[in-house]
N, CA, C and O atoms as a MOPAC input file, in Angstrom:
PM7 MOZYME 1SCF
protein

 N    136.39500 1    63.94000 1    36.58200 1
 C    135.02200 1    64.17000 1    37.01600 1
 C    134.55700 1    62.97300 1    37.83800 1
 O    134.87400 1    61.80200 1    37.63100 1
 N    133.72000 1    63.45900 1    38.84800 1
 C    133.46700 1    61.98100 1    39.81900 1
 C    132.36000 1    61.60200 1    38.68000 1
 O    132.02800 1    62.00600 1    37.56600 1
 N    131.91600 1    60.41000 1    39.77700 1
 C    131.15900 1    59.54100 1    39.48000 1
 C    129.86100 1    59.66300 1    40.36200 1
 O    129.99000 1    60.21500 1    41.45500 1
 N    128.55500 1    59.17200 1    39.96600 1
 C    127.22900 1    59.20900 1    40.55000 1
 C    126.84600 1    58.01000 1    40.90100 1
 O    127.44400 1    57.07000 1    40.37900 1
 N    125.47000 1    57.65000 1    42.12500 1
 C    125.31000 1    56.63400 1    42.24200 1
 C    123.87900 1    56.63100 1    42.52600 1
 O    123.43200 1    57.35900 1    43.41200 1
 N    123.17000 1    55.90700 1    41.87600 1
 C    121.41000 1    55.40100 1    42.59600 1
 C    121.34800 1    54.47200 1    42.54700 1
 O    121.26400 1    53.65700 1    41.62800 1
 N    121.40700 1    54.39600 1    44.45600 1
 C    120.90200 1    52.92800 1    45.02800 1
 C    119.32800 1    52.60800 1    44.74100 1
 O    118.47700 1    53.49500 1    44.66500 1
 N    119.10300 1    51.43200 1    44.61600 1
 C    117.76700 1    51.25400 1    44.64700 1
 C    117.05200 1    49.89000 1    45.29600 1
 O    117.61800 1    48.84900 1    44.96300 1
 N    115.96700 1    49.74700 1    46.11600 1
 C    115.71700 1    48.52100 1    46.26900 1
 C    114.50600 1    48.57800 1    46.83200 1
 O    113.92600 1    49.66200 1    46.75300 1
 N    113.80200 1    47.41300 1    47.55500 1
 C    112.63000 1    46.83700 1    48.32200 1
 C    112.75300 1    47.44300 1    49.06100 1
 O    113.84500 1    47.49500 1    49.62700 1
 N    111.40700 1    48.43900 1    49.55900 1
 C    111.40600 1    48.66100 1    51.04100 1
 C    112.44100 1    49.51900 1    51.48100 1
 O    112.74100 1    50.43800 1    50.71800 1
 N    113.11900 1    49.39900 1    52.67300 1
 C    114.06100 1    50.47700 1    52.97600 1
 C    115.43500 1    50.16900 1    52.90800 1
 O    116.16000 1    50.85100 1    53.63200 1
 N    115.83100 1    49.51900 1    52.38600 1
 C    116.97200 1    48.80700 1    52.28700 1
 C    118.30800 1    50.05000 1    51.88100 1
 O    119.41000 1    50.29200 1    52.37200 1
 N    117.62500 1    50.53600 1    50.90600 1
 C    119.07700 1    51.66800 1    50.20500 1
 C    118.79200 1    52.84700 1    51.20900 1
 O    119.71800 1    53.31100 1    51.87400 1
 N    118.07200 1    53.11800 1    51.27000 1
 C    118.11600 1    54.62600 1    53.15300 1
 C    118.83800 1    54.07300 1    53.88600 1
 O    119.48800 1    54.68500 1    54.73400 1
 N    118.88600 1    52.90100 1    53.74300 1
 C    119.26100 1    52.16200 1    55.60300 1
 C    120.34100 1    51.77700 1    55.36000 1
 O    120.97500 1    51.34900 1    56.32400 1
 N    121.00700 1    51.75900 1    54.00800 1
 C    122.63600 1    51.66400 1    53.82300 1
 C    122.93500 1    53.10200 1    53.61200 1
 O    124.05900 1    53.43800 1    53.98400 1
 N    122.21700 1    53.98700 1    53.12200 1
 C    123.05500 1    54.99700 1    52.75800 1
 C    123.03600 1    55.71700 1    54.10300 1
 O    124.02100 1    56.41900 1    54.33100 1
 N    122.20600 1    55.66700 1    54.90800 1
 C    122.46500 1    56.12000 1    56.16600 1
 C    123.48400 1    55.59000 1    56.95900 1
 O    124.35200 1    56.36300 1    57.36500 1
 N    123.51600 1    54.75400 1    57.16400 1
 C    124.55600 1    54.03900 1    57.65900 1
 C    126.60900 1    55.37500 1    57.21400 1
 O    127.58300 1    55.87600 1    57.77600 1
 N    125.99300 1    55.21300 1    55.95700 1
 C    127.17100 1    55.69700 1    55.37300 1
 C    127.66900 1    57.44700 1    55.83100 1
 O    128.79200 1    57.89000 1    56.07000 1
 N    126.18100 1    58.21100 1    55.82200 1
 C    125.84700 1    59.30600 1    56.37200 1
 C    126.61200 1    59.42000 1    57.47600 1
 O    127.58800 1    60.16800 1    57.52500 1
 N    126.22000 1    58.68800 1    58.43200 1
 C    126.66800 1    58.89800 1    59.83100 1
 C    127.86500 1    58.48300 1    60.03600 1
 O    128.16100 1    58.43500 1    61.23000 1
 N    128.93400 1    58.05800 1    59.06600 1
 C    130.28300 1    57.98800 1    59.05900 1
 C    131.19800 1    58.90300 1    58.16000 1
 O    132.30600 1    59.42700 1    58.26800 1
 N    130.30600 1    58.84600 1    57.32200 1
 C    131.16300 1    59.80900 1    56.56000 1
 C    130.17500 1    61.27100 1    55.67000 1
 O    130.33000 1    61.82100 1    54.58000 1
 N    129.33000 1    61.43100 1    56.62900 1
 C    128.26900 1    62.77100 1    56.09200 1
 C    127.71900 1    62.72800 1    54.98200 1
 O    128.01300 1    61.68500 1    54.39900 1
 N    126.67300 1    63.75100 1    54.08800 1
 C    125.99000 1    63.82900 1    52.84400 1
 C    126.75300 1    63.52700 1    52.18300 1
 O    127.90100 1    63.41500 1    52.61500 1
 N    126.41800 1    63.23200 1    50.69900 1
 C    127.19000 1    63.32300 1    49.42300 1
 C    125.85300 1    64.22800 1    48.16500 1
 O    124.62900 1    64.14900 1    48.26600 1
 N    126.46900 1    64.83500 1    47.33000 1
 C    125.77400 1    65.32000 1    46.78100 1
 C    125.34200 1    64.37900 1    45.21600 1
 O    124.40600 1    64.66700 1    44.47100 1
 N    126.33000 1    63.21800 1    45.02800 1
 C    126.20400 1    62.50000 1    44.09500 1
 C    125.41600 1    61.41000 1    44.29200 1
 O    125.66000 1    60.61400 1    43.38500 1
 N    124.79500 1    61.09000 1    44.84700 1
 C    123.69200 1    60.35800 1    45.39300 1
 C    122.31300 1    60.56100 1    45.56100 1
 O    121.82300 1    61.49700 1    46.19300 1
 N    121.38200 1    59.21800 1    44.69600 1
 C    119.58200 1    59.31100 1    44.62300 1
 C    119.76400 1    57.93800 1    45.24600 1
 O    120.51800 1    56.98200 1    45.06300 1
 N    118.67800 1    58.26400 1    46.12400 1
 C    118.06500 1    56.69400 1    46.50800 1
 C    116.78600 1    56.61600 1    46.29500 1
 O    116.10900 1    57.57300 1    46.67300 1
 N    116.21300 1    55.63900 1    45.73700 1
 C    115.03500 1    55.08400 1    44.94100 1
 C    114.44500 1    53.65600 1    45.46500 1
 O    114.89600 1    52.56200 1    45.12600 1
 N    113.25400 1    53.88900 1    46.43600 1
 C    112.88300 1    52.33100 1    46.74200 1
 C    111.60600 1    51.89900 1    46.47000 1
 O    110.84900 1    52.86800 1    46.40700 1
 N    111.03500 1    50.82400 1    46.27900 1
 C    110.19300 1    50.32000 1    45.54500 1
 C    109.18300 1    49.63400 1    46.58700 1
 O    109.52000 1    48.62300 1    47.20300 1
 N    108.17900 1    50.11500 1    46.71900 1
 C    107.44900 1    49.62800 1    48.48300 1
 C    106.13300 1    49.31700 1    47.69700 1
 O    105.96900 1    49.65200 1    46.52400 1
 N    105.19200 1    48.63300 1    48.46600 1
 C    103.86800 1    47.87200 1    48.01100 1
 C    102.95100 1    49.27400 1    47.62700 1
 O    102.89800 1    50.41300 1    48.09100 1
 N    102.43200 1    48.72100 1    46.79000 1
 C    101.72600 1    49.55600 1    46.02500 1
 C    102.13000 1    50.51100 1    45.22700 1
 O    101.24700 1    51.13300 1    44.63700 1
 N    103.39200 1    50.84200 1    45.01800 1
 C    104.31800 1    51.54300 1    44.11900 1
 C    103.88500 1    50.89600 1    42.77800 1
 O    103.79700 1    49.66900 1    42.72900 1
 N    103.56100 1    51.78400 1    41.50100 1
 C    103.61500 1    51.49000 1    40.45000 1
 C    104.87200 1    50.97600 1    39.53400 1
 O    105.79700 1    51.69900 1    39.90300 1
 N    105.34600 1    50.13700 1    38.57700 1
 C    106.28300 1    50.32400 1    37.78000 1
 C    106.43100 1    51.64800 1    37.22200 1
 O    107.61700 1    51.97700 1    37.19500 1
 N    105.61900 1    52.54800 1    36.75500 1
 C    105.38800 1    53.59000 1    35.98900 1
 C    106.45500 1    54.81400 1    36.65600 1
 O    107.33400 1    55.53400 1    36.18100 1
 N    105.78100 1    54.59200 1    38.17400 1
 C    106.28000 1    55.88100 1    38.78800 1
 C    107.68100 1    55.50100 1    39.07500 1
 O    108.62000 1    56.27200 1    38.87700 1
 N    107.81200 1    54.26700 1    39.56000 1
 C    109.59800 1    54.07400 1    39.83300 1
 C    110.49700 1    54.36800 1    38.82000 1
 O    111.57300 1    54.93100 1    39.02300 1
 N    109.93700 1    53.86700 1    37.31400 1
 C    111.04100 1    54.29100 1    36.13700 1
 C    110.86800 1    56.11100 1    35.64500 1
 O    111.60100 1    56.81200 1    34.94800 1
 N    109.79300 1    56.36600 1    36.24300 1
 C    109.72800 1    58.33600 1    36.13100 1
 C    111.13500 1    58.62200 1    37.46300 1
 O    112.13300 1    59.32900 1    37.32300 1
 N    110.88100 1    58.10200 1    38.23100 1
 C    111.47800 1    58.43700 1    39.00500 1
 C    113.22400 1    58.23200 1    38.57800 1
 O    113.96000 1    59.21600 1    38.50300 1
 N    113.54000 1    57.33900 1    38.41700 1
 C    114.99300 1    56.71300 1    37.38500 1
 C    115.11300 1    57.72800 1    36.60800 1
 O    116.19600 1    58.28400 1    36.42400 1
 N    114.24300 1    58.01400 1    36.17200 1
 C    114.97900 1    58.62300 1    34.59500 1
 C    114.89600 1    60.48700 1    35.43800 1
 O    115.67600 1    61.36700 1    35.07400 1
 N    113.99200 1    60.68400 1    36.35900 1
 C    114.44200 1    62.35100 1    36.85900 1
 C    115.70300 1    62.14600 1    37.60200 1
 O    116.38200 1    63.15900 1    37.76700 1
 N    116.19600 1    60.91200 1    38.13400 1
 C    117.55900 1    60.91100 1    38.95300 1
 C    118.30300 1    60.78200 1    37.88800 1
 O    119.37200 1    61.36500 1    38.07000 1
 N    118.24600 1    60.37300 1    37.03600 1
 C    119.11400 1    60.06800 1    35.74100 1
 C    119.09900 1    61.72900 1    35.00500 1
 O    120.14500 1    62.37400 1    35.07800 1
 N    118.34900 1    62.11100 1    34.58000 1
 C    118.59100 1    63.91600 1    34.31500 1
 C    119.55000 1    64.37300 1    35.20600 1
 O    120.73300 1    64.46000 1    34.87800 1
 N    119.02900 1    64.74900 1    36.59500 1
 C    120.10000 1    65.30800 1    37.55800 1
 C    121.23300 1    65.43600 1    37.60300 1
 O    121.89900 1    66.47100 1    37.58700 1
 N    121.67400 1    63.93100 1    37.68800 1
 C    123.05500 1    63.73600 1    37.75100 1
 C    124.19000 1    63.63200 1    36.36100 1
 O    125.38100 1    63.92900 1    36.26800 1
 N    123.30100 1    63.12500 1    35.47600 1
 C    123.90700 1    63.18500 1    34.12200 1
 C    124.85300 1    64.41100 1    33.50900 1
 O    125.84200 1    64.25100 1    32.79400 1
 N    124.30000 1    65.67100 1    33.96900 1
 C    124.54300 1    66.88000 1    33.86800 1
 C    125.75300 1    67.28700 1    35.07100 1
 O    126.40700 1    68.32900 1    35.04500 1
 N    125.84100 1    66.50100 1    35.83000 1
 C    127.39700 1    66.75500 1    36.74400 1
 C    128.40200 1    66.00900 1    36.93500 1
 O    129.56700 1    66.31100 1    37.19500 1
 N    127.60900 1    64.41300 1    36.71300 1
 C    128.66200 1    63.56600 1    36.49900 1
 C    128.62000 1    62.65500 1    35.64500 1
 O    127.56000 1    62.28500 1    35.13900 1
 N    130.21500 1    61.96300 1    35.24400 1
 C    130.23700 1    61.07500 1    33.67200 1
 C    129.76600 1    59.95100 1    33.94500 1
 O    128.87800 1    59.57300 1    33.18100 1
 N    130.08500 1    59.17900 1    34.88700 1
 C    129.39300 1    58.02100 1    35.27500 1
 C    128.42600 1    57.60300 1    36.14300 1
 O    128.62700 1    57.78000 1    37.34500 1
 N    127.25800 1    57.00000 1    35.71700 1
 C    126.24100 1    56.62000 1    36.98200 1
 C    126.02000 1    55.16500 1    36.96400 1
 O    125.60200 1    54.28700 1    36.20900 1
 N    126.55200 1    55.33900 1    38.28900 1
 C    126.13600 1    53.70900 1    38.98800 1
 C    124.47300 1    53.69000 1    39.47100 1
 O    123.72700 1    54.57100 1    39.89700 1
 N    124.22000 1    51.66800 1    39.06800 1
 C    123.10200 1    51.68500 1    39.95700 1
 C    123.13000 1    50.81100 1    40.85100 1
 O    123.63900 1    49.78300 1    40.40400 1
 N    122.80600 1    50.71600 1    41.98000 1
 C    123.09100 1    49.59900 1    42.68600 1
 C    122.14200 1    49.00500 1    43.88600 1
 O    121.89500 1    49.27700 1    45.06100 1
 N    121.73900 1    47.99200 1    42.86100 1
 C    120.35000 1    47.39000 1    43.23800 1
 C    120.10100 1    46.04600 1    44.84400 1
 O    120.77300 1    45.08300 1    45.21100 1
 N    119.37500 1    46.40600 1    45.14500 1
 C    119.76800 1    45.21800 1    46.10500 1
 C    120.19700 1    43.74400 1    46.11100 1
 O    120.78300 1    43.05100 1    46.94300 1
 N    119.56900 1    43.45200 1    44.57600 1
 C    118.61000 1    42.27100 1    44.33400 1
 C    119.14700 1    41.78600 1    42.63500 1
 O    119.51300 1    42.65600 1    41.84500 1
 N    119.13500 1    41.07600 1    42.45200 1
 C    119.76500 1    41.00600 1    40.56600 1
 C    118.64500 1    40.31800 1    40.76900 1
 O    118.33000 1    39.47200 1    41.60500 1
 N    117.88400 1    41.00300 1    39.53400 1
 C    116.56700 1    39.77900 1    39.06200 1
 C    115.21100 1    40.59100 1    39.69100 1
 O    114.18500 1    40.62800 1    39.01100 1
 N    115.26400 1    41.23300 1    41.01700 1
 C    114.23300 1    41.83700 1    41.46800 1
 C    113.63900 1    42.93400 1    40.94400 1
 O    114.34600 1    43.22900 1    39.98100 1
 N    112.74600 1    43.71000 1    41.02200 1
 C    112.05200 1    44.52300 1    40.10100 1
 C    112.77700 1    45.66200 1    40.11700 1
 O    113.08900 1    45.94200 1    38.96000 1
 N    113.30400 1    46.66600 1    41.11200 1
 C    114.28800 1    47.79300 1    41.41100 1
 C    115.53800 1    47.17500 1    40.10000 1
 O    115.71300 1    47.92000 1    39.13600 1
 N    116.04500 1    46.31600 1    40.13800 1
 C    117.18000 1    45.86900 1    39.08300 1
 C    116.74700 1    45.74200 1    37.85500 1
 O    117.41100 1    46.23400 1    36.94200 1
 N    115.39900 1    44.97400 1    37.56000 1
 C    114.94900 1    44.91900 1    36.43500 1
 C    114.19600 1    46.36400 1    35.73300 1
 O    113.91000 1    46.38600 1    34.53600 1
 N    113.99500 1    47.24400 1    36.41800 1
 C    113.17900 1    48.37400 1    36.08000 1
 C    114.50000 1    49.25100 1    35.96900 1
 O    114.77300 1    49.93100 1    34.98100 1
 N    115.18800 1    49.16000 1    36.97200 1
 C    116.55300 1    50.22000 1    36.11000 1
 C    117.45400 1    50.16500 1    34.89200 1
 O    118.04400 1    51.11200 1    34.37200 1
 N    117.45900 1    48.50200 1    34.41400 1
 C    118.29000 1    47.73600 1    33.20100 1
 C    116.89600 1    48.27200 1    32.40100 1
 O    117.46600 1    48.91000 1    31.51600 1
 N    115.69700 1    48.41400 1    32.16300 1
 C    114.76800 1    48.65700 1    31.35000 1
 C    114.73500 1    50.07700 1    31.13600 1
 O    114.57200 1    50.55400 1    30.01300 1
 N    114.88200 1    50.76800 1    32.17000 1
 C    114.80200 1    52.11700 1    32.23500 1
 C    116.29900 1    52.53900 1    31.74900 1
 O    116.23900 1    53.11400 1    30.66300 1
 N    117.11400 1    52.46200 1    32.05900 1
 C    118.59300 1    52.73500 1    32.29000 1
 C    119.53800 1    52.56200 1    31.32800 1
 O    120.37100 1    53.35800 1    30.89400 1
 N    119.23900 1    51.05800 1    30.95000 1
 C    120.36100 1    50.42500 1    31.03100 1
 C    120.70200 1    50.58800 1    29.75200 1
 O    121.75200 1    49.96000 1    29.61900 1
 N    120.36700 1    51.14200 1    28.60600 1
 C    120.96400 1    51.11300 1    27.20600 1
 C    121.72500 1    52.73800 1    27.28800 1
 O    122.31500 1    53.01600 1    26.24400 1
 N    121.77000 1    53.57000 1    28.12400 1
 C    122.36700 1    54.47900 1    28.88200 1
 C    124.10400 1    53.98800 1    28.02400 1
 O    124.21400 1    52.78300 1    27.79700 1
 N    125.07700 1    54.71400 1    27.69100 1
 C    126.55000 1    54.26800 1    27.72900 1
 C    127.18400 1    54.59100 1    29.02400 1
 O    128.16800 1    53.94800 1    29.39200 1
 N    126.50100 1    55.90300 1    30.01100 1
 C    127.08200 1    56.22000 1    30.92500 1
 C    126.58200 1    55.61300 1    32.52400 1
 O    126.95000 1    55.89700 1    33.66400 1
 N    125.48300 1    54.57000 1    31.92500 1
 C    125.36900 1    54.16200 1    33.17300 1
 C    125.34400 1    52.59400 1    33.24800 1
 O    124.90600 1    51.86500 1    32.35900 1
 N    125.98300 1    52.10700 1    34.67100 1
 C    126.10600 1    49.98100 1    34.59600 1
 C    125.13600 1    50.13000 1    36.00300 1
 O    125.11000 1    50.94400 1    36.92600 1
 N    124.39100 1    48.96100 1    35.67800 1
 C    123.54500 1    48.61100 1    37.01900 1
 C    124.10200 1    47.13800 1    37.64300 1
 O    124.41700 1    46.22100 1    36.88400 1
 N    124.16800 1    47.04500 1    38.82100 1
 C    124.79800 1    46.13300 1    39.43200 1
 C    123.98200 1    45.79500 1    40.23100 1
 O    123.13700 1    46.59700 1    40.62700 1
 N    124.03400 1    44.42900 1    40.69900 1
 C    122.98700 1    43.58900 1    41.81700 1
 C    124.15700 1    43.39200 1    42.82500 1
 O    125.31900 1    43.23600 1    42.45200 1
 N    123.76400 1    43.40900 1    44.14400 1
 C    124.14600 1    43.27600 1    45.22800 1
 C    124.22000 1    44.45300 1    45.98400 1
 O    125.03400 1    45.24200 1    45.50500 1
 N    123.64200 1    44.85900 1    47.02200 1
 C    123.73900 1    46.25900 1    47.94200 1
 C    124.20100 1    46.43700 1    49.16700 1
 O    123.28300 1    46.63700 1    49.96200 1
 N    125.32100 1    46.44400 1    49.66800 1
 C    126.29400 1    46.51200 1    50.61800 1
 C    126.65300 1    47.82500 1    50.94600 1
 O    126.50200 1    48.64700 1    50.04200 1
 N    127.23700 1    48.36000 1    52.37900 1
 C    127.97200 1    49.40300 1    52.66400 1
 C    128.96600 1    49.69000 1    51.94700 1
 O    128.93500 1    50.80700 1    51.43100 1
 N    130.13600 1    48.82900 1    51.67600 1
 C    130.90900 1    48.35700 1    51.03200 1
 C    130.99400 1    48.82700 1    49.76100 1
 O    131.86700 1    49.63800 1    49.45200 1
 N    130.19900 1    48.42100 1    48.99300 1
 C    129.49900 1    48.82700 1    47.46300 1
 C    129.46900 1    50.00200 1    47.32500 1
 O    130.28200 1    50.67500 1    46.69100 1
 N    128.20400 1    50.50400 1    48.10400 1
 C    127.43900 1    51.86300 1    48.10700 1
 C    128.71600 1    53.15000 1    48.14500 1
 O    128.93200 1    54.03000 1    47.31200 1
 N    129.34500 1    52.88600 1    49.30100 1
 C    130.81900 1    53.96300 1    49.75300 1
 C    131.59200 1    53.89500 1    48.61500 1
 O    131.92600 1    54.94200 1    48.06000 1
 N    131.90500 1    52.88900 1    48.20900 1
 C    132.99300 1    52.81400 1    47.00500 1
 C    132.47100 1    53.54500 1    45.80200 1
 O    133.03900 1    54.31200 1    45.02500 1
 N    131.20600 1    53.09100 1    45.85700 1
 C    130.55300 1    53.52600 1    43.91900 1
 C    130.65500 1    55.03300 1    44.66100 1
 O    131.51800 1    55.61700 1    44.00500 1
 N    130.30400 1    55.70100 1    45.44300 1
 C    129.79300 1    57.04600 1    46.33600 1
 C    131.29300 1    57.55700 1    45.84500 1
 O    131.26700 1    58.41500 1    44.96200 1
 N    132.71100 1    57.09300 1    46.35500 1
 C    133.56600 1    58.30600 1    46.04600 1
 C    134.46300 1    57.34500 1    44.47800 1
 O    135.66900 1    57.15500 1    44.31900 1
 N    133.74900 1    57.08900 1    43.92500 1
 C    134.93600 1    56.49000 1    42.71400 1
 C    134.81100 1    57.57700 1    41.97400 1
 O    133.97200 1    58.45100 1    42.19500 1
 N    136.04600 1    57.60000 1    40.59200 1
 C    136.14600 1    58.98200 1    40.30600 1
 C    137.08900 1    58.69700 1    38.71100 1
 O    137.78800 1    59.49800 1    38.09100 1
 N    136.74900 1    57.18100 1    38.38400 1
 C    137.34900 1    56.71700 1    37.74200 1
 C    136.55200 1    56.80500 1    35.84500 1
 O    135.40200 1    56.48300 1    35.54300 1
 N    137.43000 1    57.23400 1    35.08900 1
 C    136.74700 1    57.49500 1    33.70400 1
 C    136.58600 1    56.50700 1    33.15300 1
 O    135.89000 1    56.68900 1    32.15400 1
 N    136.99800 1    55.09600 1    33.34200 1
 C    136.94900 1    53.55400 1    32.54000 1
 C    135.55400 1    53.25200 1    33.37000 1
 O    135.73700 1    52.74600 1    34.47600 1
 N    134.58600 1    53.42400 1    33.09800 1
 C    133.11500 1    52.58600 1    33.69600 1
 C    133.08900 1    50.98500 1    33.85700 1
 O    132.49900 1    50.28100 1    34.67600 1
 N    133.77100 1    50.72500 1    32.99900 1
 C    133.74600 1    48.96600 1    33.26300 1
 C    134.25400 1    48.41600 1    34.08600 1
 O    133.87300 1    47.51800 1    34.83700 1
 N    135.91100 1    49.37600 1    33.89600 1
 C    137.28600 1    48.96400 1    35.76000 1
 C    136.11500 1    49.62100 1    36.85800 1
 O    135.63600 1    48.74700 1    37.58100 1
 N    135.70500 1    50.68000 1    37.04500 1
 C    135.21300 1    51.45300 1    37.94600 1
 C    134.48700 1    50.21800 1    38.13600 1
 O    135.04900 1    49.39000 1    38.85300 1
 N    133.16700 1    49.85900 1    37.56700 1
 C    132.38800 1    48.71700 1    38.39700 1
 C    132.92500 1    47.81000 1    38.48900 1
 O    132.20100 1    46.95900 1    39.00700 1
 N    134.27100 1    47.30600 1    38.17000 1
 C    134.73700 1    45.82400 1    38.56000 1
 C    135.32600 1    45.82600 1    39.68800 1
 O    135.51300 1    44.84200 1    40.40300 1
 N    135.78400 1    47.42100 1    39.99000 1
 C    136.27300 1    47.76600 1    40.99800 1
 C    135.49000 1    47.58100 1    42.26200 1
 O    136.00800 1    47.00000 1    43.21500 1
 N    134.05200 1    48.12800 1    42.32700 1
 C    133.00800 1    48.61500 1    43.04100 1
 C    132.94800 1    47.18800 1    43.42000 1
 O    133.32000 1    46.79200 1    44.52500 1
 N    132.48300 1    46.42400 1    42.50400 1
 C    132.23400 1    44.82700 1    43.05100 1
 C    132.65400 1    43.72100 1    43.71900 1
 O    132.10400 1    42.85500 1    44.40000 1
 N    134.79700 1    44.18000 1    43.02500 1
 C    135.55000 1    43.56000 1    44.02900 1
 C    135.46500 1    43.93800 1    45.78600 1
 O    135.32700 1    43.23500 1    46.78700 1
 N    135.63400 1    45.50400 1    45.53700 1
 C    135.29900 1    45.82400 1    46.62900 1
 C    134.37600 1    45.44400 1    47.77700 1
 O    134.64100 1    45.44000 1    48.97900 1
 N    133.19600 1    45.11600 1    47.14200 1
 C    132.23400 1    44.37100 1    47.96600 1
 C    132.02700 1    42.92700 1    48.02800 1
 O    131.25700 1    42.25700 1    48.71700 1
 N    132.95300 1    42.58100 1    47.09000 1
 C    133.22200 1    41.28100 1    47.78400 1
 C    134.46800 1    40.61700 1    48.93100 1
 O    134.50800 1    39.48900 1    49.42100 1
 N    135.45600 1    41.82600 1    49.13000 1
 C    135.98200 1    41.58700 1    49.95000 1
 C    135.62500 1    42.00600 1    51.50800 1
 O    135.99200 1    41.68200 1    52.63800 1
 N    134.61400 1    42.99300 1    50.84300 1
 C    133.84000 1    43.09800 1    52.40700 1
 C    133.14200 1    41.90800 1    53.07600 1
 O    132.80300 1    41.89500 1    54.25900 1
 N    132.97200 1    40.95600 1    52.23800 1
 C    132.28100 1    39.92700 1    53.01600 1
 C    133.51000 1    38.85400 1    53.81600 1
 O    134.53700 1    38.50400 1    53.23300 1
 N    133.27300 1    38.57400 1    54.77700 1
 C    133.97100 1    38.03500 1    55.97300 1
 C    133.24100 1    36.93400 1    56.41600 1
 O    132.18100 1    36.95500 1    55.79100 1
 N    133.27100 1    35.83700 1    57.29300 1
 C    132.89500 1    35.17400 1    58.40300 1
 C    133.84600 1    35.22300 1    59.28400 1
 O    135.03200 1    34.94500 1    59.10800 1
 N    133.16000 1    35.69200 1    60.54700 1
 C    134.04100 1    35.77000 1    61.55700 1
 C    134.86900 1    34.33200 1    62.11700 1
 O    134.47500 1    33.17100 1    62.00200 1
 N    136.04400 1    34.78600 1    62.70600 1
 C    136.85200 1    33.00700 1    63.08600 1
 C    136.77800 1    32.97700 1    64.33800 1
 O    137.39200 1    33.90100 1    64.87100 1
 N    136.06000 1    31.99300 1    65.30500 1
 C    136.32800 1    32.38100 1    66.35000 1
 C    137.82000 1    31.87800 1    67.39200 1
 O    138.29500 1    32.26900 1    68.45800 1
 N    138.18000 1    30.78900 1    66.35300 1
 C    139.53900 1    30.13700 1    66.78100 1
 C    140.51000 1    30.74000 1    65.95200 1
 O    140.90800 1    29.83700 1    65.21500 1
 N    141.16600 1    31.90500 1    65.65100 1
 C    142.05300 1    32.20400 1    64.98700 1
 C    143.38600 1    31.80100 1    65.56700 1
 O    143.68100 1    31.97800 1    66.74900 1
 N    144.04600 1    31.33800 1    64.81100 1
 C    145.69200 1    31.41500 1    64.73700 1
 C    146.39100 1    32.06100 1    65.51100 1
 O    146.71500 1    33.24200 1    65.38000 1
 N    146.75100 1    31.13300 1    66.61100 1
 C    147.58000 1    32.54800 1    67.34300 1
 C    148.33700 1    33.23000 1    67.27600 1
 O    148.66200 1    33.99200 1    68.18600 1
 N    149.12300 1    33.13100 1    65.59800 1
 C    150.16400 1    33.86600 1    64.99900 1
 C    150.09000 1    34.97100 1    64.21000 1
 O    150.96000 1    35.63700 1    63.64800 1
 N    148.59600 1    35.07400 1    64.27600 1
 C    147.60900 1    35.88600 1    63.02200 1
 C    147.98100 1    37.31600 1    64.22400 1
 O    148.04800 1    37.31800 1    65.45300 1
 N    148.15000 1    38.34800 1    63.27400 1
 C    147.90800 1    40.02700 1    63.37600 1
 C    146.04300 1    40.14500 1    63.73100 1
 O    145.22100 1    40.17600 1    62.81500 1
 N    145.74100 1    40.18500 1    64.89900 1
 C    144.14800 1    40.09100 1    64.75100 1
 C    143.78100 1    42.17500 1    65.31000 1
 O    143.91400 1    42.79600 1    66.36500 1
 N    143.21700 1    42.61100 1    63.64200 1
 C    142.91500 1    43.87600 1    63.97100 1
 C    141.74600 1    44.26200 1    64.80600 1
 O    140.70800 1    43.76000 1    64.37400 1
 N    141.58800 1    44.99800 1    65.86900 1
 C    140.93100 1    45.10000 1    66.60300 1
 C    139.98800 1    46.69800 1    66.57300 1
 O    139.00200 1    47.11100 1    67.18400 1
 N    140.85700 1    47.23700 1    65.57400 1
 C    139.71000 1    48.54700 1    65.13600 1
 C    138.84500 1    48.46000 1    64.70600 1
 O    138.93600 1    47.53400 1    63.90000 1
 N    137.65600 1    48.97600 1    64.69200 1
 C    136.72900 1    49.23400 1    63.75900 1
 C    136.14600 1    50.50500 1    63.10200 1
 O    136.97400 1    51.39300 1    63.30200 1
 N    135.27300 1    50.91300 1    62.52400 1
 C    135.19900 1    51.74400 1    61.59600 1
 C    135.14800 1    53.29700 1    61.98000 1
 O    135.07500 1    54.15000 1    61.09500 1

């Protein structure tokens, strides 16, 4: 059984990754995005958590959350709302990277699955070289 995912964060941050993702690799049906903008109540964001949390609970075994921010209110309101959940881990950091991976994982161990998700997004992070090695394989595709 796959796995589920609600991004969540400040402002537009999780639209603007999951779009991103959209336009490469189309809808997913396992996916809520949830963002937290000025004047938003606590009240209504954790109503909102827990109706994305119904939804998906009922189709898939695992739900990811994946917050922009560790410590920020979207992270702290889903670990409050969420987080005593067995089927769901909330994670800080919100990347393409992240988002795609948690989006098709499909894995029944929840703990490998997010250690997975995380490695994953940490190998997405790069600084570009601009003096590389002239012996180096330099890939020139992109996505």
């Amino acid at each position: 059984m796959a796995n589920a995912v609600i991004a969540v964060s400040h402002a537009s941050l999780a639209s603007g990754v999951y779009s991103a993702i959209k336009m490469i690799a189309g809808e997913f049906d396992n996916v809520r995005i949830e963002e937290f903008k000025d004047n938003d109540s606590l009240e209504a964001f954790d109503k909102k958590l827990l109706i994305d949390y119904e939804e998906l609970s009922g189709k898939y075994q695992n739900i990811f959350i994946l917050a922009d921010l560790a410590g920020g209110t979207p992270f702290n309101r889903s670990v409050m709302t969420l987080g005593d959940k067995d089927n769901v881990r909330v994670m800080g950091g919100l990347n393409f990277a992240a988002l795609y991976e948690a989006i098709n994982s499909d894995g029944d161990d929840i703990d490998q699955t997010l250690a997975d998700i995380i490695q994953t997004s940490k190998e997405s992070l790069i600084a570009f070289d601009p003096n590389p090695a002239e012996d180096e394989d330099i890939e020139r595709d992109g996505i």
